[in-house]
Structures are given as C-alpha cells and as structure tokens.
C-alpha positions, -999 to +999 in steps of 0.1 A: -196+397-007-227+395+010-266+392-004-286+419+012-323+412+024-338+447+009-354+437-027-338+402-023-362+372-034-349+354-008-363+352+029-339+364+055-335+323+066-324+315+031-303+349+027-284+336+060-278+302+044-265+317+014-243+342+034-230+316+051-223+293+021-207+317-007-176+321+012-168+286+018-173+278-023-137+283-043-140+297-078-145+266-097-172+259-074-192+293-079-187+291-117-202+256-120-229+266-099-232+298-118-235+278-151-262+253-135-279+279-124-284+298-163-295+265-174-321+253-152-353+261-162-377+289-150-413+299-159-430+328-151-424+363-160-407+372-122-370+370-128-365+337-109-343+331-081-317+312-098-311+343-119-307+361-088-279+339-073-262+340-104-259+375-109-242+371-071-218+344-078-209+363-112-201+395-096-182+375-071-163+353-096-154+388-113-144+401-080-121+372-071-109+375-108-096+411-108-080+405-076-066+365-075-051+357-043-014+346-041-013+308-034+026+290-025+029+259-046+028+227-033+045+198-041+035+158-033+062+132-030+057+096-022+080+067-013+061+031-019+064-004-026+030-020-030+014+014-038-005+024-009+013+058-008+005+064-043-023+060-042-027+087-015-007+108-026-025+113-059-059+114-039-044+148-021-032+158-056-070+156-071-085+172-040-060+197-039-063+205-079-102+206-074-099+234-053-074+257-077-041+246-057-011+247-079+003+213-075+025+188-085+029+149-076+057+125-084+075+098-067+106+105-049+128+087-080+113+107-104+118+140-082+157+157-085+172+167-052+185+197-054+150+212-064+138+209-030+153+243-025+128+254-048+096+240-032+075+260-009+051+237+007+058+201+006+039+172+012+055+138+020+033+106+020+057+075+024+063+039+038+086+018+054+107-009+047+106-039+071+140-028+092+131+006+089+147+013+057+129+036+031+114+023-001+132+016-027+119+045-049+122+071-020+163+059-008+179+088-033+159+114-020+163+100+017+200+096+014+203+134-004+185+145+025+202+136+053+236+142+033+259+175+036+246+181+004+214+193+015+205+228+018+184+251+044+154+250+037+137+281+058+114+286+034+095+253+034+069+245+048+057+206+051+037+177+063+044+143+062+022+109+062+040+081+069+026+041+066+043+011+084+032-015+106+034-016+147+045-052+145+077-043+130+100-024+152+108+005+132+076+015+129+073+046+106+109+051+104+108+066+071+084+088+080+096+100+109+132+105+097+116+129+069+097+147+093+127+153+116+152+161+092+131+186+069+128+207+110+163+206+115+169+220+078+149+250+087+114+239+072+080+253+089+056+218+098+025+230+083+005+202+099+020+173+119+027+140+106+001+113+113+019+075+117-004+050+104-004+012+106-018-012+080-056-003+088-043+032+077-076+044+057-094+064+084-061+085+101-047+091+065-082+105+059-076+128+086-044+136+079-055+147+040-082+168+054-059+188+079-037+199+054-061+207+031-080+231+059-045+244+065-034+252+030-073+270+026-065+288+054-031+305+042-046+312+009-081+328+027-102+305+027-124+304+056-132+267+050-121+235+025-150+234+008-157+202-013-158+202-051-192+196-069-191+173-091-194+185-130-224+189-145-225+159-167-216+134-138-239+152-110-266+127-103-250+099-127-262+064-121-236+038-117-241+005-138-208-012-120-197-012-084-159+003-076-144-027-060-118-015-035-103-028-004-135-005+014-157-029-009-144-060-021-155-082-049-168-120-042-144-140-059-156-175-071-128-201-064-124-218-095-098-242-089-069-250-056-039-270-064-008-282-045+023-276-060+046-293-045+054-331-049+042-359-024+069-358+004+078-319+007+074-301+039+061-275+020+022-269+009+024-242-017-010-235-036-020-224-070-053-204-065-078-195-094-108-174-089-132-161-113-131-123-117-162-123-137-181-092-132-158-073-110-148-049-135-114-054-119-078-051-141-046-057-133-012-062-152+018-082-142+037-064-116+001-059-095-012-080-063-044-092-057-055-086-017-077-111+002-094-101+034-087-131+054-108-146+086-091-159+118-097-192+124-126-200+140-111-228+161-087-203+174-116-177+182-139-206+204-106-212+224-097-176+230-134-171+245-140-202+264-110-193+280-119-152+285-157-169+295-173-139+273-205-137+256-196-148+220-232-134+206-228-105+226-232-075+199-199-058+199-194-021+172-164-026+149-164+007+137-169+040+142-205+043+125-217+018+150-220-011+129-225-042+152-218-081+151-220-105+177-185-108+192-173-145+174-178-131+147-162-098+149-135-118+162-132-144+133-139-113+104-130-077+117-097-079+141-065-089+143-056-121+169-028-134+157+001-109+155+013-094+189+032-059+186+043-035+218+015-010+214-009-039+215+010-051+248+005-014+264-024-011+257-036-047+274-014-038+303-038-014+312-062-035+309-046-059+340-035-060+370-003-083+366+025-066+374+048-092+354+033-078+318+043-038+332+078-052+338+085-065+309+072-037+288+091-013+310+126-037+303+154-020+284+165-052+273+146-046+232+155-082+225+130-095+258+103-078+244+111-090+207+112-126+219+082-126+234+067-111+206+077-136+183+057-164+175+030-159+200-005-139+197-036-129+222-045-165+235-012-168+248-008-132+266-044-139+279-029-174+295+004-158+305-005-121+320-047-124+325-071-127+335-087-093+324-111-079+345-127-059+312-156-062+294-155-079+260-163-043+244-134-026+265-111-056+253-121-050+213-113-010+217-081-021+217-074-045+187-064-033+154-081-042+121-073-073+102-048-065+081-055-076+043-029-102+026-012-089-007-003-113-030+018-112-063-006-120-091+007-152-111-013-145-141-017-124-172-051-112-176-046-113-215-043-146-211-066-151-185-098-130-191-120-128-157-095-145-141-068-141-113-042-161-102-020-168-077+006-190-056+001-191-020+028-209+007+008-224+036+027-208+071+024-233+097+051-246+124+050-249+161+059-224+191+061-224+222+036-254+228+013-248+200+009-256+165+006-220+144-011-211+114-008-186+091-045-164+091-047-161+053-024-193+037-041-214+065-078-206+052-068-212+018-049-240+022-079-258+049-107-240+053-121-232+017-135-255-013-140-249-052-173-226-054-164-209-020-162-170-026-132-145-013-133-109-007-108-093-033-093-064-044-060-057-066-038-035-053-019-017-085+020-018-082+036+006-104+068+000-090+070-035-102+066-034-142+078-047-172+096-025-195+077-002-224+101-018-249+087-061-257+129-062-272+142-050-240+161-079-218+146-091-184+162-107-161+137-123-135+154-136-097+129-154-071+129-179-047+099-206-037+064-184-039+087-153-056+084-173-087+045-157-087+052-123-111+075-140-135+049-163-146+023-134-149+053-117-169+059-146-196+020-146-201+019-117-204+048-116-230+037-144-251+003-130-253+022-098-268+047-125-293+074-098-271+108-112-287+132-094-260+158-120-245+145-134-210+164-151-181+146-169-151+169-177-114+150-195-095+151-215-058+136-234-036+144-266-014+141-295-039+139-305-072+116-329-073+090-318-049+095-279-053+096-272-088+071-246-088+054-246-120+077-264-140+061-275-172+048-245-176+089-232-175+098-260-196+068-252-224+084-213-224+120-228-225+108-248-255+090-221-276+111-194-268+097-169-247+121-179-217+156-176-228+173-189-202+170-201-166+191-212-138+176-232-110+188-237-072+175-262-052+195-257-019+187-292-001+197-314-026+234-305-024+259-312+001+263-272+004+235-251-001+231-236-032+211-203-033+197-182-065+227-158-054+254-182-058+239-194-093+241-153-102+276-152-093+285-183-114+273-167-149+290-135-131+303-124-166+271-131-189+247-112-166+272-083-169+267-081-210+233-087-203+232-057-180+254-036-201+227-043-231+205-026-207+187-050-191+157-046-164+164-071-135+133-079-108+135-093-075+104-105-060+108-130-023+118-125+011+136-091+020+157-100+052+176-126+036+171-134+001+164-102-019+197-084+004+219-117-006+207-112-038+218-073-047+253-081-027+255-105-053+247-080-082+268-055-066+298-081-062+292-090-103+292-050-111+319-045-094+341-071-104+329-077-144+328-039-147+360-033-130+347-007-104+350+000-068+324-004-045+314+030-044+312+028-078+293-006-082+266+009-057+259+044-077+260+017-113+227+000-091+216+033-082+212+045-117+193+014-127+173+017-097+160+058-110+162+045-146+137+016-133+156-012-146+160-024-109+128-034-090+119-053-063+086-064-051+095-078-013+080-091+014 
C-alpha cells in the first residue's frame, strides 16, 4: 500500500517518507501507531493529519489481516554454564516475538531430541567447555546429535552462535560441531555462525541482527524493523540505572579479609562490598563479575620497553572513544593472557622470522608451551621489536575479559551486600614473578572505601532445589567452597529443614579451613547435616574430596536414591572430572549397575537438575 499525493495533507517530501516507512513497520507496529495516532490530540475543524495516517495504517492492518503471511517457526536452543548464552538467547526470543515470529526458547536439557525432526528453523546459541566439551546442559542434545539416532533433517534450516575463549585451544568447539553436523544432516544454514570470544557483546550483536533481517526476509519483509515501545513506556523516565556488564555499578569495598592461617602458601580473600543503590539481586547459585585493571607496574615496563607515548590518545572502541594509551592499557585490554590468534596477528606486525616459525610448527604442544605462563612483555622481548605505531599495536588486542566469581553470600541475609572468596594467583615463570590481573588487584592494589565496577551475572544452571526438604549434597575444593556458604544462608534465612552434606578440600587444616566457624555454627544448629573434610598435605597420601566420597560410598547412595540434588563447584580439569568418576564409581557399585548404566543413572539427574556444576 502506498499514500497517493492527490488530496493527501501531506507534501510530496513527507508522502515519500511515509512510502518509504510503512513497509518496513510489522503489524504490531502499525497498530500501536494506529492507536497513538486516535489518541493524540487535534484542534481545528480540518480533519488532521494523524487521522489521515490512521485511516492508512488501518486499511493496511485490515489488508495484512485478510491475507496473513505464512511464517516457519523458529526454535532457540542454548547450551551455558555461567549464563551468557541465556541470556542471548532469550534477547533473540524477545526481538523475534516483538516482530510476530512464532517462537520458542528452551535450554538444550529441557528440549527432547527426537523433536528436532519437527523444527523448521533453528537457532543454536551455545558455549564451550574448557577442553572443547559442550556444557553440561547442552551434552544430551550434543551426543543425540552426532549419534545414529539422528534423523535427516532437509527441512531445517539453522544458525548457530557459538561463545568460547581463543586462549583455550578448542575454541568454539561446541559451536562448531553443531554447525557442522546439523549440514551434514541435511539442514539449510540460514545465516553463518559467528565464533565469539569473551568480549562477545558486539559480534553476537551482529550475529542476532543477521538472522533477524534473514527470517524478515523469507516471511516479506523488506526490512527488520524495530519495535516501538508501548504506549505506556514510550518516553518513560528512568528513576534507577540498569547495571550491566555495559554499565557497571561502583561497588564500595566494605571489608578484605585473609583466610588462611599465618604460614599457608595460599592468600585466599573474603571480599564484602556494599551493593547499596545498585538495584542489583542475585540468589545463591549467581556470580558477581568485576572488571579488573592490569597492573600498572606491568603496563610502565611494557612501554618503557616498546619507548611509546604513554599519553598518546589511543580509541578503544568503535565510537571513537579515546584515552591516553597507559591507561587504555591498564583499563580496556587484555596483556596478560597470550592465545594463537593473538600470536598471528603480532607476527604481522614483525619482521622476525623466528615468531612465523613457530606459529607455522605442527608440533601443537610448541605452540602451547610457549603460550603458557607468558604474556605481551615477554613476546615483545622475545620476537620484537615492532616497527608499528602504538595505535596499529592496540587494533590488535582483545578486550579485558571480566572475572566471574561465585557469590559467597545470601542476599536475605545480606541486604545491599555481596560477598565473595577470592584465591590470589601468583607464582613464577620463566624468569618472572606472575600475577593474576583480578586476585592480584584485590589481594594488593585496593583498600576499604576503594570502589569496583560490578555486575552479577545470573546462573540458572547452578540452583538450589524448589523443595527447602529436598537433600543437598554440596562437593568443593579450596575457593569452590564460595556457593555452599551462599546456599546455607540462604537456607537458614528460609528455617529450610531438608538434610544437608558439605565435602570439602583444600591443603591444610590449620591454615586452609576456609570459613570454618561459620561451618562449625551450621554443624551446631542444624542447618548443615553433615560434612566431610580433606586436607591433602597433611597426610602421608593425599587425600582428595573424591576419596572422602568413595569412603561413605554407601550412605551417599541412600542419600541419592532419596532424591538428592548434588553440586560441584572448583576446578574442571582435575577436580570436578575426579569428582563424577567418583560418583559414577559409587552408582555403579552401591546400585549394582554397569557402567553404561551408572552413566545414563547421572544423565537422568543431570536433565532432572539434581546434578550441577558450576566450573572453572
């Protein structure tokens, strides 16, 4: 439909703006302006414009009405552990359901298999697990899919976002595995798949607006037009800022403690800051994310070496915005962590010929090693110098990547408050002493009355169970221990009088005891059941939280059997695998199973969420 100029109250600029605008608006959009349009207010006795327009957009409405177009429907999966894809994933589903999309959005647990048969377009937003495993919520669907079980699909089309980090050397794996099997089943891409690292916010952007322009284009739509707001929020003021990893709140330190004992050669700190006026909520199960600064020694030696400018104005974004080059360094990029991509992309920024060799290597476990433990200083001293300017060498860092960590406190305990337990990183290689960006700024380079720029990152993956009388069984080891005292918090806040079992590890008993009054005070009033403690260097054989599992082999059975929901929380390479061998050894043995059987018994807990694992 078109306005025509003859008898129109609109000049033929404004009848060109409209012609050009009417197509682009979906339905919802040309009723809501319709319905603004009745109400606003005219005087006069011409029949105003607005009156006009509307008569336009109702005909059109009508129009679209007696004829609707035919639209596939589309279907949003997500795999995630700290909630990142979830939180895309139901972005796309909003956008998409703004614009009169019929579509649906789930995790991959929640989603059954064999439907995938059914689905026309389908739209995978997932991450990756440190070895290039998928997320624990997204292994079913994963391991259905690339089974004999799973059918053609020549009928699908798809898209696929996938989130990991280039310093891991599976990057995207998960992603990319989805993307390449859903092809060889027959399935159409629709888009193709975007691989995003930890500063993932701008190419996941694009990605979500590609695949909307493509689904408006199969349905007719010239254009993915955006969705006006409703009437009664058009124009709203906001009272309260939306804190967000794009705009974190200024928390208050309130209080830094060491936890462990005087001779340890650990520093593990408690950290309270005051969430007062942040509007910010979390529950147990959620992390709070700081955004960190390099250390500003580490910056002065990286420069004096380089001999740039450090007040030379460098952008750090695409808008333009600028800072002077020290402190872009110290606040905006990543100096620490070395990854292959970064590698390539200095070697072309160089003339040494040793760099291009060892990048070109087939031997993965060179490239690896030199990775490890080692970050821009030392490829500056080892392959430079770089004949670049400081703004060519800045094009090619990544963002700093944000620290997650496992809140450690209730907040109906805690009211505008937010704690946590943070392990200082720190240990030598290759001739220097090393620093971890975040722990090392907490646990040196900030006071009480300092502020940090925060954010909580929701984790639905990691929660307690509906049911206060259901049975939780809670396994961590040194700063793991962080979630489980948010839990019991949490739970005597809510006088929950479900039975409650604590594993917990670290080096030693006397200096490591993370928190242990405040175990001893739940042990005492009942909120924490039991617990079983592992302090591996104070034996002659070390004793891990696994070993201390297998010893009450037949009690965690009943307790499993009585339905039971067990977390995980600590490293994933070494101490969350050792720990679900162990399960898998008790289920096996106490239930009398094989091991095929054992694994589909912790399958079954994992879809009925009575398995989770929060990882690192």
């Amino acid at each position: 439909m078109q306005l025509q100029v003859v008898n129109s109250p609109f000049n033929e600029e404004q009848t060109e703006l409209l012609n050009r605008l009417l197509p682009t608006l979906t339905q919802q959009q040309k009723i809501w302006l319709g319905g603004y349009l009745a109400a606003a207010p005219s005087t006069g006795t011409e029949e105003p414009e607005s009156t006009t327009l509307q008569h336009a957009l109702q005909a059109e409405v009508s129009t679209e009405q007696q004829a609707p177009i035919e639209t596939r429907e589309i279907t949003i999966l997500y795999g995630t552990d700290t909630g990142n894809s979830q939180g895309l994933a139901e972005e796309l589903f909003q956008k998409l359901e703004q614009q009169d999309f019929k579509v649906s959005v789930s995790s991959m647990d929640d989603f059954k298999p064999k439907s995938i048969k059914k689905v026309e377009d389908l739209l995978i937003v997932t991450s990756t697990d440190g070895d290039g495993d998928p997320p624990d919520n997204a292994i079913s669907f994963h391991e259905f899919l690339h089974s004999k079980k799973a059918p053609k699909l020549d009928d699908l089309r798809f898209s696929v976002l996938a989130l990991g980090d280039t310093s891991y050397e599976f990057f995207c794996q998960t992603g990319k595995d989805f993307d390449k099997r859903l092809e060889e089943l027959g399935g159409e891409r629709i888009y193709p798949r975007v691989d995003c690292d930890l500063d993932f916010e701008e190419p996941a952007a694009e990605w979500l607006e590609g695949v909307i322009a493509k689904l408006n284009e199969s349905k007719g739509a010239s254009q993915p037009g955006e969705v006006a707001a409703s009437a009664s929020q058009a124009g709203a003021p906001t009272d309260q800022p939306n804190y967000s990893k794009k705009n974190p709140f200024h928390a208050e330190i309130i209080e830094t403690i060491n936890l462990n004992g005087r001779g340890s050669n650990k520093e593990t700190y408690h950290l309270e800051l005051d969430l007062e006026g942040s509007n910010l909520d979390y529950e147990p199960g959620d992390s709070l994310g700081i955004i960190p600064q390099n250390d500003p020694t580490l910056v002065d030696k990286l420069l004096e070496e380089t001999g740039w400018n450090p007040d030379e104005s460098v952008p750090i974004n695409k808008e333009g915005d600028l800072l002077s080059l020290r402190e872009a360094l110290i606040s905006t990029f990543e100096i620490t962590t070395l990854t292959k991509p970064l590698l390539e992309k200095l070697s072309e920024l160089t003339t040494n010929e040793e760099l291009k060799q060892l990048l070109e290597s087939v031997d993965r476990d060179a490239i690896n090693g030199y990775l490890e433990g080692r970050d821009l200083l030392d490829v500056y001293r080892d392959f430079g110098p770089w004949k670049v300017t400081a703004q060519e060498f800045i094009n090619v860092l990544r963002k700093m990547p944000v620290r997650l960590y496992s809140i450690a406190s209730s907040a109906q305990a805690n009211p505008d408050e937010v704690h946590l337990t943070i392990g200082k990183v720190e240990y030598e290689a290759h001739g220097r002493e090393r620093k971890g960006v975040c722990s090392g700024q907490i646990a040196e380079r900030v006071e009480v009355g300092d502020t940090l720029p925060v954010f909580v990152q929701k984790n639905q993956s990691f929660r307690l169970p509906e049911n206060p009388e259901t049975p939780v069984i809670m396994i961590g080891a040194g700063t793991g221990i962080a979630p489980y005292r948010s839990f019991l918090e949490e739970r005597e806040e809510l006088d929950a009088e479900g039975d409650t079992w604590l594993f917990f590890g670290d080096q030693h008993f006397m200096t490591d005891f993370l928190y242990q009054t405040d175990w001893q005070q739940w042990m005492k009033d009942g909120v924490l059941t039991k617990m079983d403690v592992a302090f591996s260097r104070d034996t002659e054989e070390k004793i891990y939280v696994q070993h201390r599992m297998l010893a009450k082999s037949k009690e965690l059975y009943q307790w499993l059997e009585k339905g039971a929901h067990v977390y995980v929380c600590g490293d994933e390479k070494h101490m969350a695998k050792d720990v679900q061998q162990a399960l898998l050894s008790i289920i096996e043995k106490e239930g009398n199973m094989s091991v095929e059987e054992a694994e589909n018994y912790l399958a079954t807990m994992r879809k009925e969420k009575r398995y989770q694992r929060d990882v690192y």
